[in-house]
C-alpha angles and dihedrals in degrees: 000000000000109000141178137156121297105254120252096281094052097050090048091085108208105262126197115304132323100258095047109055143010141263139201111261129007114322103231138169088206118021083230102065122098094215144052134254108312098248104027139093137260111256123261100182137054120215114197129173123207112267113268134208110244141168102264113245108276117256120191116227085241097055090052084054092055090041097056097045101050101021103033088155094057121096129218089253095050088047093056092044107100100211082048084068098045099061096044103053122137110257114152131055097250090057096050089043098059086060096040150041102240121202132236084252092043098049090047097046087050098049092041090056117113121169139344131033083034115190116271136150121163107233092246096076089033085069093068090047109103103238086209103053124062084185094055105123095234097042089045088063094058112031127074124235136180088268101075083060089063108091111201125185126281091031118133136185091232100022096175086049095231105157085072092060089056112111098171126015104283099016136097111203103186120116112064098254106018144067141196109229116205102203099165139008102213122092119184095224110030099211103205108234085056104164085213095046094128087069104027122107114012129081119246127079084354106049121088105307109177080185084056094045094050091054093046092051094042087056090053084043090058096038111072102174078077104102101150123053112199106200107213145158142112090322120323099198083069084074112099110249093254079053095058091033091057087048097042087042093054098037098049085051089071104088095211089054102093099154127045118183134181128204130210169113109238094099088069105027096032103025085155090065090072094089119172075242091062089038088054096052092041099062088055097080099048125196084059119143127188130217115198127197113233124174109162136020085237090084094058091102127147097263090053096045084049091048095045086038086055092049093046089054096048088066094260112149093231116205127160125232108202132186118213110234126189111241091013116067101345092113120089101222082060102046092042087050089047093055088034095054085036092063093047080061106046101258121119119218110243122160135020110193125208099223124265119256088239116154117275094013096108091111097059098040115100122198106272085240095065084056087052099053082043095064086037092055086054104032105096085353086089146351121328092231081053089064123081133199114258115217137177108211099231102245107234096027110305095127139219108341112186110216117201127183110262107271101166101063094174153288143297103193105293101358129100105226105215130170121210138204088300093047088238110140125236136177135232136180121265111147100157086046132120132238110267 
């Protein structure tokens, strides 16, 4: 196997918080900051571990091609570098145009956008959009199209009426022992059907606040029925790792908090970002789950498989959360070749969401009875961990609802009528039961 030493990030082991000791390099939140975490000190001390011998971070055949036509000055190792990725995302229409071949709707949806929900895609994950193609499923997540401009009834800005579980600024508050706790509100790919695209990617309220942070964490610290912490955004693995340190430090300090969880999508868009470093300072704050946002078996590329198969060794409970998207995963043969490629990489399929009736989102949203034939083509057509739950997120509030095919069609006498994967009916005693 090819080898060569971890890059800087990856020999500099996480030490004890960021206030009390050092690191080397700058301590940031973005790697684009100039300063460190606001707060803390500047670091006095420098930690640094010998140089280990490590498998390289894994790059497709079809990711060096990319490389060498649009960033012929990059090097592998700047390529693999995540904050090398971050800087250089593709974020204005000359840019993307160069790599593909946009469309007359695509050009002029770019060019109309104004603030919130901005274009951006790491190059990373440009390089797996058909630059041929504008309907290609991957292609049609990033980039924006006329579409997002039509407003249709019963769209909302906020659709799951979050902001009225907040009960402080960047945290829901709505299931009896859990929140959902907005860290950030940067992302380094905007999918466009983004449920929070009202917040995501632009500075503000939304950006990377430590006094909102504090407050959030003082309300968990006075609320004791809250047992389980859900980091969100935007995405929190764009957090530096002393960023997520100092959360994950303060957060496993309070004694009713038992279960800690981040969301995100950095494993598919950033791969690059699941250093042996992150993994390191992960594993730290067990129990900690990941959920991971999957949308196409298309993304099911090596570097992701090398970047889930790292979290997954590192201890980290891996599930998918999924959207399902017209036109990009609402056909059975594609959904049941994305869990069944998920559990090939150690991620378990968890939930498939029906999409949120954000505005401009028409165009993505499927019927909720094309979701349903979808879990019924997979349920007994293949293994129980392949099949998700599907949900609807209760617009207004009403939280997460699972909707399953109708599998009890009725009763004779005493006996429950079910039908099962085939849609042949059987009977089973129930004599105590009630009518359904």
């Amino acid at each position: 196997m090819e080898r060569e030493i971890l890059f800087a990030e990856d020999v500099e082991p996480p030490g004890r918080l960021a206030h009390e000791i050092g690191f080397a390099g700058p301590a940031r939140v973005f790697p684009s900051d100039s300063s460190i975490l606001p707060g803390v000190e500047k670091p006095t001390r420098v930690l640094v571990e010998p140089a280990r011998w490590m498998p390289r971070f894994v790059v497709s055949a079809r990711c060096r091609s990319f490389r060498r036509r649009f960033f012929p000055d990059a090097t592998a190792a700047e390529w693999s570098d995540w904050r090398w990725q971050l800087r250089n995302r593709i974020v204005d229409i000359d840019t993307l145009g160069r790599m593909i071949r946009l469309s007359e709707d695509e050009r002029g949806a770019i060019v109309r956008h104004e603030g919130s929900l901005p274009l951006a895609i790491t190059p990373y994950y440009a390089s797996l959009l058909d630059a041929g193609d504008p309907l290609q499923p991957l292609r049609r997540t990033v980039v924006p199209v006329g579409a997002e401009d039509v407003r249709t009834d019963g769209e909302a800005e906020d659709p799951l009426g979050e902001d009225c579980d907040s009960p402080v600024p960047g945290l829901v508050h709505r299931y009896p022992d859990r929140v959902l706790f907005l860290v950030t509100g940067f992302c380094s790919t905007y999918c466009r059907y983004c449920t929070r695209s009202r917040m995501v990617g632009h500075g503000g309220q939304h950006g990377v606040d430590v006094a909102r942070w504090e407050r959030a964490i003082a309300y968990i610290e006075a609320t004791p029925s809250v047992r389980d912490v859900l980091l969100s955004g935007g995405d929190p693995l764009t957090l530096s790792d002393e960023g997520l340190m100092w959360l994950l430090s303060r957060l496993r300090r309070i004694a009713h908090v038992e279960f800690l969880r981040i969301g995100t999508k950095a494993p598919v868009v950033l791969p690059q970002r699941i250093t042996v470093g992150l993994t390191r300072v992960l594993k730290r704050f067990h129990p900690l789950w990941m959920s991971i946002h999957f949308t196409h078996p298309d993304e099911l590329t090596p570097e992701v498989a090398q970047a889930c198969g790292r979290l997954a060794d590192a201890g980290i409970p891996l599930g998918s959360q999924t959207v399902l998207l017209g036109g990009v995963n609402d056909d059975l043969d594609t959904m049941r070749r994305l869990v069944h490629g998920l559990l090939r990489i150690r991620v378990k399929p968890y939930y498939l969401y029906q999409c949120d009736p954000i505005v401009g989102s028409s165009h993505f949203r499927t019927s909720v009875s094309r979701g349903l034939e979808m879990i019924g083509g997979l349920r007994g057509h293949t293994t129980g961990y392949a099949v998700p739950t599907y949900v609807i997120d209760a617009p207004g509030g009403g939280g997460k609802v699972p909707l399953l095919p109708e599998y009890v069609v009725g009763r004779d006498g005493d006996d429950l009528l079910i039908k099962n994967y085939k849609g042949s009916i059987y009977q089973y005693p129930d004599p105590n039961g009630a009518p359904p």
